[in-house]
C-alpha positions in Angstrom: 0.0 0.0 0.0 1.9 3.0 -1.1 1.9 6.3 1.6 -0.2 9.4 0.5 0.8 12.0 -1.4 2.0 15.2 0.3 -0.3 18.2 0.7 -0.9 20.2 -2.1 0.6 23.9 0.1 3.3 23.2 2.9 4.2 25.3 5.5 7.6 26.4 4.4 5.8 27.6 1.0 3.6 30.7 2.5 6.8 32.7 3.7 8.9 31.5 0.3 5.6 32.7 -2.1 5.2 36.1 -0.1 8.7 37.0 -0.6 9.1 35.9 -4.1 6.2 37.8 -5.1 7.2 40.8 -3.0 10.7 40.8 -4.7 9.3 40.7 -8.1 12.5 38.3 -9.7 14.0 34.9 -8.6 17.4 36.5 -8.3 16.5 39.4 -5.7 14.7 37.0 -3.7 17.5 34.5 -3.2 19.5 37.5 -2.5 16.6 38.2 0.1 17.3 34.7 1.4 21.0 34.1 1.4 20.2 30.9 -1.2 21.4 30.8 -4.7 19.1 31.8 -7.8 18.9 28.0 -8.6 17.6 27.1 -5.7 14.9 29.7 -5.6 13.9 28.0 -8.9 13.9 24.6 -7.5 11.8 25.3 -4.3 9.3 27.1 -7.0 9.2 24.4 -9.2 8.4 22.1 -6.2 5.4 24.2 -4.9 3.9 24.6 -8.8 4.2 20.7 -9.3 3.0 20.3 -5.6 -0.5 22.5 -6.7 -0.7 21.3 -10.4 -0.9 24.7 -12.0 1.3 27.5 -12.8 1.7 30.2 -10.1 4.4 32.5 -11.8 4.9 33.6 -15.4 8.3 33.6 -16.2 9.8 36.1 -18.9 13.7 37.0 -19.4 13.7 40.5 -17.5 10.9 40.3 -15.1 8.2 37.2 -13.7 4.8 37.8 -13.1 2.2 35.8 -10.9 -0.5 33.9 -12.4 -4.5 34.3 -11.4 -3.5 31.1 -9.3 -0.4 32.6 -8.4 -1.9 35.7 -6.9 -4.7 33.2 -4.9 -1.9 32.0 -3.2 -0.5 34.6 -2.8 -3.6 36.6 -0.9 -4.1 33.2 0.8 -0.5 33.0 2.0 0.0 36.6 3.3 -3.2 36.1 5.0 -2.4 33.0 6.7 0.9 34.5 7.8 -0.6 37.7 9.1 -2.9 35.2 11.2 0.3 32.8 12.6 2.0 36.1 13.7 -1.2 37.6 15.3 -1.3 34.4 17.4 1.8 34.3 18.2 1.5 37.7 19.5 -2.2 36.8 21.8 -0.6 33.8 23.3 3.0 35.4 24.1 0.8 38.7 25.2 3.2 41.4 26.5 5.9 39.6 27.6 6.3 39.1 23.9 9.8 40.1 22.7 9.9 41.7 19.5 11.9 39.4 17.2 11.9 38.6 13.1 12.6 40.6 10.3 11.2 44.3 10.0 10.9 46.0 6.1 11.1 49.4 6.3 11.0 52.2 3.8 11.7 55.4 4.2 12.3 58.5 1.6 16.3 59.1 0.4 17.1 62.6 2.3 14.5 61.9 6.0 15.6 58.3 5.9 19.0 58.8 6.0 19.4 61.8 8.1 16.8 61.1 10.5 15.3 57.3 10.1 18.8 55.5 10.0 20.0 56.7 13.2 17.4 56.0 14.8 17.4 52.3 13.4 20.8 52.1 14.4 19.2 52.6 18.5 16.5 50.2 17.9 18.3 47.1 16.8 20.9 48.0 20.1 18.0 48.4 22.3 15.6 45.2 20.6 18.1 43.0 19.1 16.4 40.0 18.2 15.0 42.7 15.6 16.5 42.3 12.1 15.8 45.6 10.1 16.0 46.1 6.5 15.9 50.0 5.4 14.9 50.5 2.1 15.0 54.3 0.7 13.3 55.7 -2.2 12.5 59.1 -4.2 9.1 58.1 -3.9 7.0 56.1 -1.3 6.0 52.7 -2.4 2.0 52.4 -3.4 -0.2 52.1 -0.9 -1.2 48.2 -1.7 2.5 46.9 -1.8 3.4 44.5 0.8 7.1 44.8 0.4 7.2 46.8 4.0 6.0 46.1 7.1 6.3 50.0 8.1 6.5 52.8 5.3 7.6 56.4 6.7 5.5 59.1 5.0 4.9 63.2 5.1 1.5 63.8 5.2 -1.3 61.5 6.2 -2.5 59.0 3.2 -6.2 59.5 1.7 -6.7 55.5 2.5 -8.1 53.8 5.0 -7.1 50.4 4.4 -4.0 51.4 5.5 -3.2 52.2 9.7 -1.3 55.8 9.3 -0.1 56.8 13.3 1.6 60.8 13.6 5.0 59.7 15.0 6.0 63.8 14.6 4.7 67.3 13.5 6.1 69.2 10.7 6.1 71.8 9.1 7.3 73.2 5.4 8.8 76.9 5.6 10.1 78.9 3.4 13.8 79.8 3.6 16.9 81.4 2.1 20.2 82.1 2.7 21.2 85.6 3.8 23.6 86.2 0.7 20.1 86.1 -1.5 19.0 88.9 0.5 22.1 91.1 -0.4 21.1 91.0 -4.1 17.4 90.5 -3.6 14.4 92.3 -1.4 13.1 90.1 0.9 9.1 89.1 0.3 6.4 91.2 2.1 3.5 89.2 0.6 3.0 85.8 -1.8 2.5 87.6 -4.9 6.3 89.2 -4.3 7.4 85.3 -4.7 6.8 85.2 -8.7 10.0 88.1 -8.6 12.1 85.6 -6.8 14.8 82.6 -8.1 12.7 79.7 -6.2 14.1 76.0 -5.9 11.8 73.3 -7.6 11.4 70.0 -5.9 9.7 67.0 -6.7 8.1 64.7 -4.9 6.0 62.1 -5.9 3.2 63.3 -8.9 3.7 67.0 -7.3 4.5 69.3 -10.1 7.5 72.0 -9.5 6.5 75.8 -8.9 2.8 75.4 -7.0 3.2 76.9 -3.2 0.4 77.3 -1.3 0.1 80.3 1.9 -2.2 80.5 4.0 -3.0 83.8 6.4 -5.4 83.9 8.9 -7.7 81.8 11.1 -11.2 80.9 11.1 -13.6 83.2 8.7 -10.6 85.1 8.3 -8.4 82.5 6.6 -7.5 83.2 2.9 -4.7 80.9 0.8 -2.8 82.1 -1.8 -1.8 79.9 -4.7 1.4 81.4 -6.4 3.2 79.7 -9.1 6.7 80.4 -8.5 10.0 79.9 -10.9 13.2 79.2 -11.1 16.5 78.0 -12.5 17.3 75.5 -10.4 14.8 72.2 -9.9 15.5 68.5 -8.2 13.9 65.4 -6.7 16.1 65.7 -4.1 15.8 67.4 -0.8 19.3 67.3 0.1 20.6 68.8 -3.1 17.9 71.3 -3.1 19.2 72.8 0.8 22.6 72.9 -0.5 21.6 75.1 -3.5 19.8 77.1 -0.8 23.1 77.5 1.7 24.7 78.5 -1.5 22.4 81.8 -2.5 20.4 80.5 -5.2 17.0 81.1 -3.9 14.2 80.6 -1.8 13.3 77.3 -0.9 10.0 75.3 1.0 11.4 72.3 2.9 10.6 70.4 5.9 11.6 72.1 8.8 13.0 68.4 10.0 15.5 69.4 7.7 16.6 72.7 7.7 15.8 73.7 11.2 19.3 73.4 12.6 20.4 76.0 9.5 17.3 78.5 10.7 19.0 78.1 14.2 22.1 78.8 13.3 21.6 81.7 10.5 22.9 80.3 7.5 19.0 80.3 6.6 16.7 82.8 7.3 12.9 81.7 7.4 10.8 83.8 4.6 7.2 85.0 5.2 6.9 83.3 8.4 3.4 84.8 9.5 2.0 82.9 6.2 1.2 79.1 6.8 2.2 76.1 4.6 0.6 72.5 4.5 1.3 70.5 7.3 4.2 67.7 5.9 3.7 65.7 9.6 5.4 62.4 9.8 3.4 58.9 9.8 4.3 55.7 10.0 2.3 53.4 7.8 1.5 50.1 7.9 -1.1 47.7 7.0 -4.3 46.3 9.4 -2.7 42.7 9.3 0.7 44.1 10.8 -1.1 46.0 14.1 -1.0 42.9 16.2 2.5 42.0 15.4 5.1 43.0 18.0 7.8 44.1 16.1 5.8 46.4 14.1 4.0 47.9 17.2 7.4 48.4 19.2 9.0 50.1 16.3 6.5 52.8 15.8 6.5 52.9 19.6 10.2 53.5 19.6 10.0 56.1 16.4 7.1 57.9 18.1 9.1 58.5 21.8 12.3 59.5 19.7 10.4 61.8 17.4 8.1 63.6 19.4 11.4 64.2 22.1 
């Protein structure tokens, strides 16, 4: 009497499927794993003969998941999101955060601000591995390469959780050597005379500031389209153009406060307001429970709002 045949979905498969799909390419998730490319492609092989249907489609640049493969895919993220809830409920709050943490971050806040702050966590929580990823842009909303994303401004979506870890503000600023060969703004409208640095971020166009005056039935915002010679999608570059004379600038004032303080930036119009750029920490519903994810926004929140 021969045995039965193995199940169709094993254990070892869910974890394997979510980071090959997250990873988009057998080679960056071996890289993910520490196994070589082959053997990525055996283990897949194994789970697709396993289920008797394709679950990936394979081209020369980049794979794609089947409709079976992205079944398995919602199935398996699922079922792991459920196995790490537990885990949490029966370990309660003696739970020690453990397990490997995604995080993303944008280029110039991440590594200014987010790294160092890493670099305390995993000293004070060390059973924590962190990966940081940085980006120009924040990843969309229904990726599940992250398990916390670090965004300005609150996103317009509630399936995801979105907790203020900071305020912040944007302000406008310049060096004072721009002021030697330029008057300084009274109102808005004085900003379409002035050499302002574009930046880009996200599907933003360059040159749309927004000031706003007032409070209550007395609030009025002016929309001025400024311009300039100078434009970048990076934050960094576009203070050091600013240090240098080039222009007014709007940035975070995570980012340029320590110049206000010390003079090599002045602030411009402060009386008007800009939008609010506070920091969140975002993370999907099926991460809340898990304790790694709850102890590093914890952590970020404390160190932040200090």
């Amino acid at each position: 009497m021969s045995g039965s045949a193995p199940p169709s979905v094993q254990p070892a498969d869910l974890a394997f499927f979510s980071v090959l799909a997250g990873r988009g390419s057998l080679t960056a998730t071996a890289r993910e794993l520490g196994i070589t490319t082959a053997a990525v492609s055996k283990h897949l092989a194994q789970m697709e003969a396993r289920a008797g249907v394709a679950l990936v489609n394979r081209t020369t640049r980049r794979m794609s998941l089947t409709a079976e493969g992205e079944i398995y895919l919602t199935h398996a993220r699922r079922i792991l999101g459920e196995m790490d809830e537990l885990s949490q409920l029966l370990g309660g709050a003696r739970a020690e955060p453990r397990g490997l943490l995604r995080v993303n971050a944008t280029l110039g806040f991440g590594r200014s601000h987010v790294a160092p702050l890493i670099s305390r966590f995993v000293q004070r929580f060390p059973e924590v591995d962190v990966q940081l990823q940085l980006s120009v842009d924040p990843p969309p909303i229904s990726s599940d390469t992250y398990d916390v994303c670090i965004r300005f401004g609150e996103p317009p979506d509630a399936r995801v959780i979105a907790r203020r870890i900071a305020p912040n503000r944007r302000l406008l600023c310049a060096a004072p050597a721009y002021f030697k060969r330029h008057k300084m703004p009274k109102v808005p409208a004085d900003l379409v005379h002035h050499n302002c640095i574009g930046i880009r971020q996200g599907d933003d166009g360059y040159g749309i500031w927004r000031l706003t005056s007032g409070r209550g039935a007395t609030q009025k915002t002016a929309t001025v389209r400024v311009r300039g010679n100078l434009t970048t999608n990076d934050g960094e570059i576009a203070v050091k153009w600013a240090l240098d004379g080039h222009g007014i600038l709007m940035r975070a004032e995570w980012d340029i406060v320590d110049y206000l303080h010390s003079g090599a930036l002045v602030a411009v119009l402060p009386e008007y307001r800009t939008p609010d750029a506070d920091i969140f920490a975002v993370y999907a519903p099926q991460h809340q429970m898990s304790a790694r994810v709850r102890v590093f926004v914890d952590f970020l929140t404390a160190e932040m709002g200090a």
